[in-house]
C-alpha positions in Angstrom: 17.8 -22.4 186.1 17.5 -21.8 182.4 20.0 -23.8 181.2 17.5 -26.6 183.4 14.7 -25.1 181.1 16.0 -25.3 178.7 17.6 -29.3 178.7 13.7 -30.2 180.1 12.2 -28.7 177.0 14.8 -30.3 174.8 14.0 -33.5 176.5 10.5 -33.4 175.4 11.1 -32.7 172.1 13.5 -35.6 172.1 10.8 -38.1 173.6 7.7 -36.7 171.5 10.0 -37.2 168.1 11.3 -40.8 169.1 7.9 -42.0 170.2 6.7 -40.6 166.2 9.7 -42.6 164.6 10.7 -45.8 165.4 13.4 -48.1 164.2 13.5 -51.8 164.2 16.7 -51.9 165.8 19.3 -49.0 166.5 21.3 -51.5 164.5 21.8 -53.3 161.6 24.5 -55.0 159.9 25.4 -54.4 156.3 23.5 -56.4 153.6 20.9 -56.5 155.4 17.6 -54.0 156.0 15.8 -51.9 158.4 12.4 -51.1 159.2 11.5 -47.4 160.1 7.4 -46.7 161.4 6.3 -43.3 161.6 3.0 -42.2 163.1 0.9 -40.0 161.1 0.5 -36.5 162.1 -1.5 -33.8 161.4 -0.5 -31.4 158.4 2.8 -33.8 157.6 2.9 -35.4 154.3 6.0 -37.7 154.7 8.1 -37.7 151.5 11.0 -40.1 151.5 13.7 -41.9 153.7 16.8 -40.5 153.3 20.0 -43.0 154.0 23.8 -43.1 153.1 22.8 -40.9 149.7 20.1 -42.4 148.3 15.9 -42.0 148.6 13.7 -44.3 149.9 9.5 -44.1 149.4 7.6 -44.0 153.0 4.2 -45.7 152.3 0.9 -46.0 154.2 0.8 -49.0 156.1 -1.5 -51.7 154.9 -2.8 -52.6 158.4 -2.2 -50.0 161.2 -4.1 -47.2 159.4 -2.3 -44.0 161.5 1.1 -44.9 161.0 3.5 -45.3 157.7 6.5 -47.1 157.0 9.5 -47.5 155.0 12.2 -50.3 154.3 15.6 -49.3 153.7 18.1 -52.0 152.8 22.1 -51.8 153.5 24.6 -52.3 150.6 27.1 -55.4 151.5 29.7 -52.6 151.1 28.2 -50.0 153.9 30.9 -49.1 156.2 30.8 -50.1 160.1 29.7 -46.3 161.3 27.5 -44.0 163.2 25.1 -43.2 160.4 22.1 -40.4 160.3 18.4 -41.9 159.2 16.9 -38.6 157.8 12.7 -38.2 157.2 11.6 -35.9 154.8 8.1 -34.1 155.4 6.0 -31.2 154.0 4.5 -29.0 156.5 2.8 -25.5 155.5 4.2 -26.2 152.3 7.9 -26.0 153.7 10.2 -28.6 153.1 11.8 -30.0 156.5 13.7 -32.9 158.0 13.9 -35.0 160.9 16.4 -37.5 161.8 17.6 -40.1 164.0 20.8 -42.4 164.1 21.4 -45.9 163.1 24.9 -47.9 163.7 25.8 -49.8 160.9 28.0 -52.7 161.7 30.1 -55.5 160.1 28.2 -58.4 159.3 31.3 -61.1 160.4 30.5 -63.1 157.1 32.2 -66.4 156.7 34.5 -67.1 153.5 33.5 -69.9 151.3 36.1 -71.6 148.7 34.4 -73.1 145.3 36.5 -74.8 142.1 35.0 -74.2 139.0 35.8 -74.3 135.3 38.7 -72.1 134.5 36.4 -70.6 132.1 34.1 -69.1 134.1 36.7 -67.1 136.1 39.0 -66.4 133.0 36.3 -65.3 130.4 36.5 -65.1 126.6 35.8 -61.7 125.0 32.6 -62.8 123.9 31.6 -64.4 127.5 32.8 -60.7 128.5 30.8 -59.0 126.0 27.2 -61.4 127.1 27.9 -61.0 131.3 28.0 -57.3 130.8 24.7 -57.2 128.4 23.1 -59.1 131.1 24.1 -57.2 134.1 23.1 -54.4 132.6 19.8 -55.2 131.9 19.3 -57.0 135.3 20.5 -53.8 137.1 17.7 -51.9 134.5 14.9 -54.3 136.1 16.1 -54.2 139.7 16.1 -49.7 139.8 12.5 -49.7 138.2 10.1 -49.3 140.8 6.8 -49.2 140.6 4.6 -47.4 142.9 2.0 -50.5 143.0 2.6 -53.3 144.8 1.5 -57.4 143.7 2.0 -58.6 147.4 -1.3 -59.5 149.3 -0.1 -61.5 152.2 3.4 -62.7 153.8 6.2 -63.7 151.8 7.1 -67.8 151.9 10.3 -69.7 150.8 10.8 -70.9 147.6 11.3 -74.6 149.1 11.5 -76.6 152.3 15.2 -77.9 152.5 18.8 -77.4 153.9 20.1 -74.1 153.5 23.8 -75.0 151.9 25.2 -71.5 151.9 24.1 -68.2 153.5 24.2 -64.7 152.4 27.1 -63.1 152.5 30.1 -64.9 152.7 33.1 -64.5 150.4 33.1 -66.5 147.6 36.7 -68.1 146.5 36.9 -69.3 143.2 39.7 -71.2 142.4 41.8 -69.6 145.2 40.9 -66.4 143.9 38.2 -64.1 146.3 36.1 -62.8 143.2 33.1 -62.3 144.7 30.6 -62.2 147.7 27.4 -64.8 148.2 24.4 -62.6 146.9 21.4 -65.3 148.3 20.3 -68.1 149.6 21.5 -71.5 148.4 18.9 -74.2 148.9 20.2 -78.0 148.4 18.0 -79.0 145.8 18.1 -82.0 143.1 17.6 -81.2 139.6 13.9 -81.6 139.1 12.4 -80.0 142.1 9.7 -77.4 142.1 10.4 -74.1 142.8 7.8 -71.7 144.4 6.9 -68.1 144.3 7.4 -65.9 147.4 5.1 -64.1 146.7 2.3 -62.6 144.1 4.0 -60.6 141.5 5.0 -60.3 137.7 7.7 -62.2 136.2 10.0 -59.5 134.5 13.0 -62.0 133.2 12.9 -66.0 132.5 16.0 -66.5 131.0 20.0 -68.7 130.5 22.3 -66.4 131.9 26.0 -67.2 132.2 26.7 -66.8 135.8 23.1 -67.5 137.2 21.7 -69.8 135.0 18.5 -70.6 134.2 17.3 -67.3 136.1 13.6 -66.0 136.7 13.1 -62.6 138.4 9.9 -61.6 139.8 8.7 -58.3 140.3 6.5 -57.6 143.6 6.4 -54.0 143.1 7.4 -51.4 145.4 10.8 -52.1 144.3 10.9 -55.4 145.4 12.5 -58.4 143.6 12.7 -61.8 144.4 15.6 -64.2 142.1 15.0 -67.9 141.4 18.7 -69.1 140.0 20.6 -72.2 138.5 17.0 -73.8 137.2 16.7 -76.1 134.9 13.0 -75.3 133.5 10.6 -72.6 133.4 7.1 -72.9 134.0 6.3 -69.1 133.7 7.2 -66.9 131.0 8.1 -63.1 130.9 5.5 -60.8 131.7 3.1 -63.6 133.2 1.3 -62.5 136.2 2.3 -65.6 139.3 0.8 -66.2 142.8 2.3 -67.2 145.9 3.3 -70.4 145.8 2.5 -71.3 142.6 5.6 -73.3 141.0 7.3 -70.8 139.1 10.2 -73.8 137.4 12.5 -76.7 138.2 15.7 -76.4 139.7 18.9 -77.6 138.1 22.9 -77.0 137.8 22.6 -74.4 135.4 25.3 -71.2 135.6 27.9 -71.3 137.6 28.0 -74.1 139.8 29.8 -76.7 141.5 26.7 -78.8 142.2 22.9 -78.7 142.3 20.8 -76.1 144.2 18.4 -73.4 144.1 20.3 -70.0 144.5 17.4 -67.6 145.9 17.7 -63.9 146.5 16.2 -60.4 147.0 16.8 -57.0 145.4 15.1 -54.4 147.1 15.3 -50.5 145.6 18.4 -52.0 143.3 20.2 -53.1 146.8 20.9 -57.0 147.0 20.2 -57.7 150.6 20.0 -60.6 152.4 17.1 -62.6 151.7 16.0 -64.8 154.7 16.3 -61.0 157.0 14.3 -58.8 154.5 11.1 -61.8 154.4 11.2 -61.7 158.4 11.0 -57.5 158.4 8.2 -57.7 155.8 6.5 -60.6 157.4 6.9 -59.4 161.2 6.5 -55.7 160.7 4.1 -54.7 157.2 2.8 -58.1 156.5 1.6 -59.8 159.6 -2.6 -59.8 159.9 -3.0 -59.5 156.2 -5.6 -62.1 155.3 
């Protein structure tokens, strides 16, 4: 009888903390993101979301005014496992935890082979010497996060055309994997005008040897979205951009084996896959904001 007791009050505990947390899926495949809601309740102040080692900020949601939310993105590298979700909270100035699981699983990405100049797989010392200055100071950009956010209303796509290569898949250069597809790649002429996804502030407008012609554009929140391979700039570091409004031109800057748009996200430093995060934000934080 008291082991009965005892599973029934277990139970409840079990339905009343699932019905305060909720997950966008009890799965998610790596490089992509998740969604996690949590209702508001009385003498909690939710902290952080805790995932495979690192912290992620919970926030007050924008248009359901009792609940919060956080978005927590999956490295490309995650391994296919069980994982825990943990929530931090303060309550009568304890520290405590919740958690619930989350099954990461392989993301089946298809391989892709490219031939490019020899160049740009065997660098020089001082090609060398440039691609790490500039991954280092992208990687500086993409872990600042600022606790204000620039975005007002649902994230759009950079252009209307045919997708030419998903996230995700392995890039072969040359016969040589080197690499996996970080974005989006838009078929796109050399000329054509390139959007904003969103209101934000443009952090880097730049020639960088891999990417090009690169603008980044920070939304805030940790959120940034990556305009690559363009041929002009119409905005300049530090400008403040709208949605929509055309940030450049695209071209066949970088490296290349043609001309396109290459589009992509980082979100809390994670490069996730683009065309998924836009649908969680849009479907679950963004949708009804006018």
């Amino acid at each position: 009888m008291k082991k009965i007791v005892l599973f029934f009050l277990l139970s409840i505990t079990f339905l009343a903390y699932a019905s305060a947390v909720k997950l966008n899926s009890s799965t998610v495949a790596n490089g992509k993101s998740f969604y996690v809601e949590i209702k508001g309740e009385k003498g909690k102040k939710y902290t952080n979301i805790e995932f495979l080692n690192k912290n992620y900020p919970i926030y007050k949601h924008p248009v359901k005014k009792d609940l919060f939310y956080a978005v927590v993105p999956v490295s490309y590298y995650a391994k296919a496992k069980k994982n825990k979700v943990f929530i931090n909270y303060v309550k009568n100035s304890k520290q405590k935890q919740s958690q619930v699981s989350l099954l990461v699983k392989n993301g089946d990405y298809k391989k892709e082979k490219l031939k490019v100049q020899s160049s740009q797989i065997t660098l020089s010392k001082k090609n060398k010497l440039r691609t790490a200055k500039e991954y280092k100071e992208a990687m500086k950009i993409y872990n600042t996060c600022e606790k204000q956010s620039y975005i007002s209303s649902n994230f759009i796509f950079p252009l209307e055309s045919k997708i030419t290569s998903e996230f995700g898949k392995a890039r072969i250069f040359n016969d040589k994997l080197k690499s996996y597809h970080g974005g989006t790649d838009y078929r796109a002429k050399v000329g054509t005008p390139i959007k904003a996804s969103n209101d934000g502030v443009v952090v880097l407008a730049k020639n960088r040897f891999y990417a090009g012609g690169s603008i980044i554009i920070n939304h805030g929140h940790g959120i940034y979205t990556c305009y690559y391979h363009m041929s002009k700039f119409k905005v300049k570091q530090g400008q403040k951009v709208k949605k929509g409004q055309i940030i450049g031109l695209s071209g066949v800057s970088g490296r290349v084996t043609g001309p396109h748009l290459h589009f992509g996200i980082r979100f809390a430093g994670v490069q996730v896959d683009p065309l998924q995060f836009i649908a969680l934000m849009n479907k679950y934080i963004l949708k009804g904001i006018r």
